[in-house]
C-alpha angles and dihedrals in degrees: 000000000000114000120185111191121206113193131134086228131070120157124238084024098048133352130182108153131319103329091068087057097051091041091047092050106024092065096049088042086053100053084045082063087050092266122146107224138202128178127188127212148186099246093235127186130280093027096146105220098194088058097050096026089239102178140167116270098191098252124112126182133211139207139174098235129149088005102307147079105259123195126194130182121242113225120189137216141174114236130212107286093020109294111157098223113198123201120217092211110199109147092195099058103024103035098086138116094256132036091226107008144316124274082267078070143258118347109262082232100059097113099052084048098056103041089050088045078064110036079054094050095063101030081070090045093049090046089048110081125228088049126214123290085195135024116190119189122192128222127323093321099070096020089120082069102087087032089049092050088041108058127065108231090059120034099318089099095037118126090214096061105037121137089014110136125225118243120187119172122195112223100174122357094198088072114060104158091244119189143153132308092227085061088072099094101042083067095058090240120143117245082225085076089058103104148134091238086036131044095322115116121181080313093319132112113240133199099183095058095054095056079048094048093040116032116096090233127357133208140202124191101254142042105230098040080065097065095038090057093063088053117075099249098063105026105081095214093316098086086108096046094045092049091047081059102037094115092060102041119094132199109223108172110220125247137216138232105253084187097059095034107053119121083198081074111022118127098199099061119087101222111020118210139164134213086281100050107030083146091096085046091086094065093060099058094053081047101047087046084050095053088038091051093245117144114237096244096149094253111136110259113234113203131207127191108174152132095263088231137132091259107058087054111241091149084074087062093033088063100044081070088114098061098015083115096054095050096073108232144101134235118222091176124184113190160130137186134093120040089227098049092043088055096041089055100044078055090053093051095048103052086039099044092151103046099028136061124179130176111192103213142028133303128153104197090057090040085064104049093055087057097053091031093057138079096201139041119203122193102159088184121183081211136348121195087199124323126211094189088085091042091061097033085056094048092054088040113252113137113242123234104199142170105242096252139118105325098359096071092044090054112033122056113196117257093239077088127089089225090041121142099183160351125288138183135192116201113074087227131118083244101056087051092052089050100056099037081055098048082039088050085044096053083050096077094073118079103192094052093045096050088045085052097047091054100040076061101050091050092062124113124234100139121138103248096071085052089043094056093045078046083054099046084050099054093045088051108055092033087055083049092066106031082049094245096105 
């Protein structure tokens, strides 16, 4: 089956947040399934083309977007496993400082980028023969590519890519790439499309309904966040248009990259271990208290790696200041995002130096030795679509302490079970979130249990391969459907 991927992340080439994980470990996952695989991709500095052999193929596309004709190159490299991976390289639109803005905000011109991200997309796809039985966009900023391939005037009536289904998977419904109305024409998109069952949104223009409205089966990285975003709370204005398309969304949970995420080979950590041997796992915790500036007073270390934002939930912590000292732990927290937040928790850190620890930024080979140097993991989200923090914590064996939401409730039972790998609350409240870091410090005490509890995590399996084979029958299924074979 030939799959083409159209997605703005790609680890190692570009990573923001989660999408640039999936995009960087479904694909190679795929080809291992016998899959031929292409991704697509924005070409992004510093991308360095001598490492990952990125290299023109030739082709260039066009497309009439922001009142002119733009052209971009198409380079060409060849991914880990295989993946063909394909750079849409535009310096005027992708040669930027941010992927999709600065920390002033989004770039005015988002909308014009992205459509012609698409229009480019296919029109590589269209112009590579054999063409795709399958294309699969990811979240708001490819959401025109179903629509794109939907529609006649565009590629709806188009040979090459006849009998291709439409893939479109949600990543994070909070974020829909909405602009106005008055956009609509320097995409080179008909006002005939700007309707309510079509790209109108309460006046706006929306890309990711459009991906929603227009793509043949649509997916979202957990089972449960597919269910909470039919229901008001989680579906941001698009629960009728998600219920009207239950039928067609899937659940798929994400994986990880046991590979990339074992603490039997990872170089960053100071000691390295495995479910058999946890015995060398204590010395990482004294020495990741000695790099952060904690003193060694006994008390259980409680990591965070996060985006600082509204949604994962930092203002819970942010508002237990006031007995943060009482609960007996202490805070080793990575992390970037809002200016606000970045700036809350270096204040936290530095009332509390002896029990908090905070690093604004990014930094991976700390990121992994706090997940090897801590005993908890703590990601108090308001909603998770599907989280691979817990899924890494639990790989290198610190035990998880999550709200019950999205991914977290597909990954972390609650330790009241026998077979239990973590600690989960319910109620979104600064009280529910002391409660369970003090019943998680408490279980603690015991060493048995704890040990028992750290390996029942580490043998679970996330791995990719599980997530690749539900993306096939997906694909199979929606492409049978069409050629009426389904």
């Amino acid at each position: 089956m030939r799959v083409w991927m159209v997605g703005t992340e790609m680890a190692p080439y570009a990573k923001v947040g989660g999408l640039g994980d999936v995009l960087g470990a479904l694909p190679r996952a795929l080809v291992g399934l016998g899959c031929d695989v292409t991704v697509v991709l924005p070409h992004l500095p510093p991308m360095d083309s001598a490492r990952w052999g990125i290299a023109p193929t030739g082709l260039s596309v066009e497309a009439w977007i922001g009142g002119q004709l733009q052209t971009a190159e198409i380079l060409e490299a060849r991914g880990e496993g295989g993946v063909r991976v394909l750079f849409v390289h535009h310096p005027a639109y992708f040669h930027r400082e941010g992927l999709y803005g600065t920390r002033a905000g989004d770039f005015p011109d988002n909308a014009e980028r992205f459509a012609f991200f698409s229009f480019a997309a296919l029109e590589a796809a269209a112009r590579c023969a054999p063409g795709p039985d399958v294309v699969h966009s990811h979240d708001w900023q490819t959401g025109l590519v179903p629509f794109l391939l939907k529609v006649p005037e565009h590629y709806g009536a188009d040979p090459r890519f006849a009998g291709a289904a439409r893939i479109h998977t949600i990543h994070n419904l909070s974020y829909q790439g909405l602009f106005p109305a008055e956009v609509l024409p320097r995409l080179g998109i008909s006002w005939a499309h700007f309707t309510f069952l079509g790209l109108e949104f309460y006046g706006l223009l929306n890309f990711l309904k459009a991906g929603l409205v227009y793509a043949d089966a649509l997916t979202t990285v957990s089972p449960t966040y597919a269910r909470e975003i039919q229901t008001l709370e989680y579906a941001w204005g698009l629960q009728g248009v998600l219920v009207e398309r239950a039928a067609d969304l899937h659940g798929i949970l994400n994986g990880i990259d046991e590979q990339a995420w074992d603490p039997g080979n990872d170089e960053a950590l100071v000691q390295r271990y495995s479910r058999a041997d946890l015995g060398p796992r204590k010395h990482n915790r004294p020495a990741l208290r000695e790099e952060l500036g904690l003193p060694r007073d006994g008390r259980p270390v409680a990591g965070i790696v996060n985006r600082l934002v509204q949604q994962k939930g930092i203002d819970l912590l942010l508002a237990l200041e006031p007995r943060i000292e009482e609960l007996g732990l202490q805070w080793a927290i990575l992390g970037s995002g809002e200016a606000g937040y970045e700036a809350a928790v270096a204040d936290l850190a530095r009332r509390h130096p002896t029990t908090v620890a905070a690093r604004i930024g990014f930094d991976d080979a700390v990121a992994r030795r706090i997940y090897a140097g801590s005993d908890l993991f703590c990601m108090p989200s308001y909603f998770e679509p599907c989280g691979l923090g817990q899924m890494i914590a639990l790989r290198y064996g610190s035990l998880p302490v999550v709200r019950r939401t999205g991914g977290l409730a597909d990954t972390v039972r609650d330790l009241f079970d026998p077979k239990g790998v973590g600690f989960v609350f319910d109620d979104a409240t600064p009280a529910a979130l002391e409660a369970v870091l003090v019943r998680a410090r408490d279980f603690l005490g015991n060493s048995s249990r704890t040990v028992a509890a750290r390996r029942r995590g580490m043998s679970l399996d996330y791995s990719w391969e599980a997530s690749a084979r539900r993306y096939l029958e997906v694909y199979r299924e929606a492409a049978g459907r069409l050629t009426g074979d389904g």
